[in-house]
C-alpha positions in Angstrom: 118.6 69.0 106.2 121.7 68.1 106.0 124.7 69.0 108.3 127.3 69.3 105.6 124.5 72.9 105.4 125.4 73.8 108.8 128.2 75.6 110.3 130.9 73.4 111.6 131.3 75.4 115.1 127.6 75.1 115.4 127.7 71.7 115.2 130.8 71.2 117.6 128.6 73.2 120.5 125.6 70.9 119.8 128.0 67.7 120.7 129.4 69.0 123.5 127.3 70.2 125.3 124.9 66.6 124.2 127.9 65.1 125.5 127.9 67.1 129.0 124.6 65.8 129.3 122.1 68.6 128.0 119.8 69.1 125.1 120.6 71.1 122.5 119.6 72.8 119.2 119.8 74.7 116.5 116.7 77.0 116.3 114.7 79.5 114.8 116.1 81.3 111.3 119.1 78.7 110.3 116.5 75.9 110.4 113.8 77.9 108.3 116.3 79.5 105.5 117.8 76.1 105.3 114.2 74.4 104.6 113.6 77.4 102.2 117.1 76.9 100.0 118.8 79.9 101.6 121.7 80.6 102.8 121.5 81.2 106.6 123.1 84.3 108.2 124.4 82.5 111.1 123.2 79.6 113.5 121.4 80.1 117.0 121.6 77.4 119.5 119.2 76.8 122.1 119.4 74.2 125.3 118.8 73.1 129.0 122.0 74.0 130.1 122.2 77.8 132.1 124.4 80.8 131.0 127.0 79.8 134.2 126.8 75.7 132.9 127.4 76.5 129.4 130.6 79.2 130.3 132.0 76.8 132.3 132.3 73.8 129.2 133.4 76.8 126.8 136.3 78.4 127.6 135.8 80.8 124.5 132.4 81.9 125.7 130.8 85.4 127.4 127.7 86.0 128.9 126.2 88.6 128.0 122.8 90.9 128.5 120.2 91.5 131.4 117.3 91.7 130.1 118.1 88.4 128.2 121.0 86.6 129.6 122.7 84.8 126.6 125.9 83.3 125.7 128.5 84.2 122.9 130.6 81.7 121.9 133.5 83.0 119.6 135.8 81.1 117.2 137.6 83.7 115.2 135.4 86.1 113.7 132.3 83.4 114.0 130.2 84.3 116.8 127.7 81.9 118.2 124.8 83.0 120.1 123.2 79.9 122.8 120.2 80.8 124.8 119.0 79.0 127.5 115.3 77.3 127.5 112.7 80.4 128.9 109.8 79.3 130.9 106.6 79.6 128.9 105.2 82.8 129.5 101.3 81.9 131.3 103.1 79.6 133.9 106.7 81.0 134.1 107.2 80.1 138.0 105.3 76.6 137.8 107.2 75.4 134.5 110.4 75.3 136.8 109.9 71.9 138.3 111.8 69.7 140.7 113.9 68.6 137.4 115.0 71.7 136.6 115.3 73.5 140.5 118.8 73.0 140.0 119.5 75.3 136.9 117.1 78.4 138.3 119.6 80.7 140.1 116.9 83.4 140.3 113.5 83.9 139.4 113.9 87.2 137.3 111.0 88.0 135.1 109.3 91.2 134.8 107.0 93.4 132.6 105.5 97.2 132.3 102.0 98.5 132.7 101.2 98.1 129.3 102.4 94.5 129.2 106.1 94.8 127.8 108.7 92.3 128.6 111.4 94.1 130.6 113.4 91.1 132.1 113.2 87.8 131.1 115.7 85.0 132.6 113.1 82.1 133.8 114.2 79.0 132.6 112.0 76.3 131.8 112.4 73.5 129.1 111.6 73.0 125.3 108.0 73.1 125.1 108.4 76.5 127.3 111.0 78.0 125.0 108.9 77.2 122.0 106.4 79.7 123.6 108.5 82.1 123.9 109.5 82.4 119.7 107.9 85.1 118.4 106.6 82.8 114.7 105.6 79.7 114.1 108.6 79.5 111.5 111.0 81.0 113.7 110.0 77.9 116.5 111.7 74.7 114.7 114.5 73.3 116.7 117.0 70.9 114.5 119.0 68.0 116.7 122.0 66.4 116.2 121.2 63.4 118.7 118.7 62.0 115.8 118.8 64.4 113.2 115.2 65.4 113.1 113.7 68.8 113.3 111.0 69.1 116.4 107.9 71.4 115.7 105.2 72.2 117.9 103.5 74.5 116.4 103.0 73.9 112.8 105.7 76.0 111.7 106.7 73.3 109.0 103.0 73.6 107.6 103.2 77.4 107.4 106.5 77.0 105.8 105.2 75.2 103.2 101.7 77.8 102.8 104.5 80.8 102.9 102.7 81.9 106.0 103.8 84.5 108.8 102.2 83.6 112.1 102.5 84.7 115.3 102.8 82.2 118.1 100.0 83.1 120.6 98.0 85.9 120.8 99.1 88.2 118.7 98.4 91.7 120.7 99.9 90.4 123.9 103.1 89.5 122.2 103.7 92.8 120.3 102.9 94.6 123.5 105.4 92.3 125.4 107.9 93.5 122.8 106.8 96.4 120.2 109.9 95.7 118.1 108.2 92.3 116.6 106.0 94.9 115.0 109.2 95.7 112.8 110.3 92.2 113.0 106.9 90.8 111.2 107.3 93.4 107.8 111.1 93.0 108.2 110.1 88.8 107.8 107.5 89.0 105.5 109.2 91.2 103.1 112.5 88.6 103.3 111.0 85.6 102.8 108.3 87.0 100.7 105.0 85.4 102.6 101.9 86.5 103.6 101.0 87.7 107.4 98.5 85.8 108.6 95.2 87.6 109.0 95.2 87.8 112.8 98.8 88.2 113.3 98.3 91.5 110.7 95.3 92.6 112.3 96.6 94.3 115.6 100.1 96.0 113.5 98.7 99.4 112.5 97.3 99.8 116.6 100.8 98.4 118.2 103.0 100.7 115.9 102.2 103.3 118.5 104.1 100.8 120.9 107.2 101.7 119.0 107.4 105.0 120.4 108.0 103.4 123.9 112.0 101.4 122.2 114.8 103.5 122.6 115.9 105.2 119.8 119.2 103.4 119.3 117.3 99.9 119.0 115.0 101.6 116.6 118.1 102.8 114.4 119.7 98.8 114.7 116.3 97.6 113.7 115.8 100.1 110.7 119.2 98.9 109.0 117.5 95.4 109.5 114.6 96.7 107.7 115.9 98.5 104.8 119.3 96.8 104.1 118.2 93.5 103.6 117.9 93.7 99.5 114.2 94.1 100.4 114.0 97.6 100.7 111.0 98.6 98.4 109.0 95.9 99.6 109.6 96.6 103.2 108.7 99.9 102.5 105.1 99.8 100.9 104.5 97.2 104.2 105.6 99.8 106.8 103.4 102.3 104.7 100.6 99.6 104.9 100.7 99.0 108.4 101.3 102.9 109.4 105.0 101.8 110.6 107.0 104.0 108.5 104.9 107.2 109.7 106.3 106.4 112.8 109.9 105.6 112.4 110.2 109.1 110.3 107.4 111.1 111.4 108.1 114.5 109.4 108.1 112.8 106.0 105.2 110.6 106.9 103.7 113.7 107.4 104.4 114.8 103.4 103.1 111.0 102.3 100.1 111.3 104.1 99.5 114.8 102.3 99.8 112.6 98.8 102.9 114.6 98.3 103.6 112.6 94.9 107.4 114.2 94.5 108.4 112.5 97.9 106.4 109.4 96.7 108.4 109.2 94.2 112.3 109.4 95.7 111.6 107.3 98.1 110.7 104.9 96.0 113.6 105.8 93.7 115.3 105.5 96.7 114.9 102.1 97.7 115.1 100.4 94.4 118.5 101.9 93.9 119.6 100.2 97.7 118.2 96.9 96.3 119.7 97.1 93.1 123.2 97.7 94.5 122.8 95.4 97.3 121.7 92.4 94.7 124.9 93.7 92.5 127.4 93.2 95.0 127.6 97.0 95.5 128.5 98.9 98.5 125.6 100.7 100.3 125.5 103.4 102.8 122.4 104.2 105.2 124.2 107.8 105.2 122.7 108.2 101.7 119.2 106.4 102.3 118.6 108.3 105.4 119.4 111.6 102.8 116.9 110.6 100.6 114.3 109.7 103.3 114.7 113.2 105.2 114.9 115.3 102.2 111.5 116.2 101.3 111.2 117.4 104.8 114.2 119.4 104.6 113.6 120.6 101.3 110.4 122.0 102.5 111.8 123.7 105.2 114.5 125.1 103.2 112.1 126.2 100.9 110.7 128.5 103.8 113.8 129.8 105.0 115.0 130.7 101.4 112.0 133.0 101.3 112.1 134.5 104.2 115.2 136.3 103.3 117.7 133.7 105.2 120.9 133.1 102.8 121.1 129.3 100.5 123.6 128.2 102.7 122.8 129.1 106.4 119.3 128.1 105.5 120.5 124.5 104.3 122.6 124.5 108.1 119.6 125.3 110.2 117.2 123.0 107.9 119.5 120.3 108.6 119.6 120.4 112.1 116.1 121.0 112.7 115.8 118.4 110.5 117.8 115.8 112.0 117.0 116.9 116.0 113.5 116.0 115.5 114.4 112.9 114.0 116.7 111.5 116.6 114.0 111.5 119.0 112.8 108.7 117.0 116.0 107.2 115.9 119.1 107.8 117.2 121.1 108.0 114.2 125.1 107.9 114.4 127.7 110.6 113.6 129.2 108.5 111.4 126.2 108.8 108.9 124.3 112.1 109.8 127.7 113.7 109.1 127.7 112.5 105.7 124.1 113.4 105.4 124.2 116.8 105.9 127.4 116.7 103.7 125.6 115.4 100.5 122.7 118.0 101.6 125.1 120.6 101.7 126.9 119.7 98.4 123.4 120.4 96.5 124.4 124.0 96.9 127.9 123.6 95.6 126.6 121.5 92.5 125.0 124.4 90.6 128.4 126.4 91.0 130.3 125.1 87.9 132.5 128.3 86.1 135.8 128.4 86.7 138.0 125.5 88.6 134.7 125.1 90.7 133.7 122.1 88.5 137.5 120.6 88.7 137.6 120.7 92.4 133.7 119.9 93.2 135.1 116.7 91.1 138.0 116.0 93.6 135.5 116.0 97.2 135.3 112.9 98.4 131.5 112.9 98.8 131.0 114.3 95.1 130.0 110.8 94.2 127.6 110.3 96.8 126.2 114.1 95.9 125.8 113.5 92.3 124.5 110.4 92.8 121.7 111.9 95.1 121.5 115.3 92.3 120.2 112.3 90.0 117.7 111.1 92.6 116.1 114.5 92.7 115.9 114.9 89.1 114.2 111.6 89.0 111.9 112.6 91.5 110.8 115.4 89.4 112.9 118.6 90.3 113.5 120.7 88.1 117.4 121.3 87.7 117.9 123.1 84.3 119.5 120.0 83.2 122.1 120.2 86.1 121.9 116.4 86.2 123.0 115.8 83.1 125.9 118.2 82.9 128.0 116.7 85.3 127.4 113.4 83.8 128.8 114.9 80.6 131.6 116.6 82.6 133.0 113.3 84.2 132.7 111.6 80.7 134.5 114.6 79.2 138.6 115.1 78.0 140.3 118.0 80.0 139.7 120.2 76.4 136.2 119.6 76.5 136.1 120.1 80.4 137.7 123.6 80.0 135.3 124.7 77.2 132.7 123.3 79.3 133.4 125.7 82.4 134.1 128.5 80.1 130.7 128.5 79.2 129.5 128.6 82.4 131.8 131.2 83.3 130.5 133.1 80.3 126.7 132.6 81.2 127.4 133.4 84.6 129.0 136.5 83.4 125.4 137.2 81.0 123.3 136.5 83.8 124.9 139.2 86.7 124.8 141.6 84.0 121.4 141.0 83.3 120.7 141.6 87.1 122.8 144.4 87.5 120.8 146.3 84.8 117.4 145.4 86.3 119.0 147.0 89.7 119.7 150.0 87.6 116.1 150.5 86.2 113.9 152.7 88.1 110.1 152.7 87.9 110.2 155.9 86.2 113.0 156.2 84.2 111.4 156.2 80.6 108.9 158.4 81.9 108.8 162.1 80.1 110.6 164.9 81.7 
């Protein structure tokens, strides 16, 4: 590795506090996308030094959490996050020797019933800390004082085997923390390597666990999952594992019925996220989340429609049923299920093309994202009388063409109410003999 790889404020904090006397590295995913040619995200920094120590040589740093006390350390828009050394978790009170008395303000550890980590702030030293990483990749710290990168637990070696391992035992850490359920697909998926067979093994019994994270982590740790440029791949692992049947129960429900329409635009789905994301293009989870709670939806709408409930009141309370069950799970933002029930909405305006409809429909300034998800149904195998491919020829079109466009809709419009009007007329008997 070389430093000229590393962030420059990351490397300023590693001096300092080196020269204040305490160990310090760089660890976990800066070291292993560095070793695998990537481009790192951002630089975490672990050391000896406390949250109160390290505030106190920063004057642009913040601690922050309770459950984990860290530290951000800001220059500009660059945020750098430094943890303290945790106490390995076996012998978290012994670990904290005569050496280190002096840096534990408080013994504050503490776990649930079923074994998850509620508070952890016991500090301890290196070979502690390294306990405490949740892989063996994730557990290589890089120092500045020689340049070398420590590992204690093989994590080069599964590097080089593309291996996902989990340090430990495997069902005691997901149960200390249910979200390194996600974290393993999420990892696996990214760097493209294989889980290792006992670190895979207990994933389809701890995706219960996930039931127990508050819905707003769940809905952070979902844009990890899907928004990575690894989408599809993420998918069919969370599918694998019986994760995704969890995180969206109600169209789990349809996949697990071998409904082969919503196989299919999910799929759809989250190649078109990975294709924009690898194009440069901007992505939305307003529109993923759409296409992930449609079939649901659809099928609810389906049985309001014949019931005798109206298109558009039907769509309203489909929607919110739709999305109140969901937010139990995930606690999705107004900022996208807003636009999600706008684009759901718009499939009803879509159809509606006679007259200045078409021209205004055009102006909305969610028509993009609705045509765009009109496609995704038709590719998913709804049948749309061609509606797809009419307001692909209408945005292509000249205003001449445009006009003679809607004037045949108007005109078939016109055919087709005629057509129902004289079917009203008909009675049963009316060619009968008198």
């Amino acid at each position: 590795m070389s430093r000229r790889q590393i962030s420059p404020n990351s490397l300023k904090i590693l001096y300092r506090l080196n020269e204040a006397g305490f160990q310090a590295y760089i660890v976990g995913g800066g070291v292993r996308d560095l070793l695998l040619m990537q481009t790192p995200k951002d630089f975490d920094i672990a050391t000896d030094a406390t949250p109160e120590e390290i505030k106190k040589i920063f004057g642009n740093a913040r601690i922050i959490g309770r459950r984990f006390k860290i530290v951000h350390i800001q220059f500009g828009r660059e945020i750098i996050e430094v943890s303290t050394f945790r106490a390995a978790p076996e012998n978290s009170v012994a670990i904290v020797g005569d050496s280190l008395a002096r840096k534990v303000t408080h013994l504050d550890s503490a776990h649930s019933e079923n074994g998850m980590l509620l508070r952890d702030n016991v500090y301890g030293d290196i070979e502690g800390d390294v306990m405490r990483r949740d892989f063996t990749v994730n557990a290589l710290y890089y120092t500045v004082q020689n340049f070398a990168i420590h590992d204690y637990v093989q994590g080069m070696a599964d590097i080089q085997r593309r291996t996902l391992r989990m340090i430990g035992d495997p069902l005691q850490r997901y149960r200390e923390d249910p979200v390194r359920v996600l974290r393993a697909i999420r990892l696996a998926a990214k760097l493209d390597f294989a889980i290792e067979k006992n670190t895979a093994a207990p994933l389809q019994d701890c995706a219960r666990l996930l039931e127990s994270i508050p819905p707003a982590r769940l809905f952070d740790e979902c844009l990890k999952l899907f928004f990575a440029g690894q989408a599809q791949k993420t998918y069919r692992l969370l599918k694998q594992y019986g994760v995704f049947q969890i995180l969206f129960p109600a169209t789990g429900e349809l996949l697990d019925q071998n409904d082969e329409g919503t196989r299919v635009l999910l799929e759809n789905a989250l190649e078109n996220t990975d294709s924009r994301i690898r194009e440069g293009k901007s992505v939305t989870p307003a529109f993923l989340l759409a296409a992930i709670l449609w079939p649901p939806l659809h099928k609810l709408f389906g049985q309001k429609l014949a019931a005798g409930t109206q298109p558009l009141p039907a769509m309203h309370e489909s929607a919110q049923t739709i999305i109140m069950a969901q937010l139990e799970r995930l606690s999705i933002p107004k900022r996208y299920s807003i636009p999600m029930r706008e684009i759901w909405e718009y499939q009803l305006q879509l159809p509606r093309r006679s007259g200045k409809h078409a021209e205004i429909m055009l102006g909305h300034k969610r028509f993009r994202a609705a045509y765009d998800f009109l496609l995704l149904r038709e590719s998913a195998g709804e049948d749309l009388q061609g509606l797809g491919q009419w307001w692909t020829d209408y945005q292509n079109a000249s205003a001449p063409e445009r006009e003679k466009m809607q004037a045949e809709q108007m005109k078939t419009r016109h055919n087709t109410r005629t057509r129902k009007r004289k079917r009203r007329v008909k009675s049963p008997g009316s060619h009968s003999e008198q």
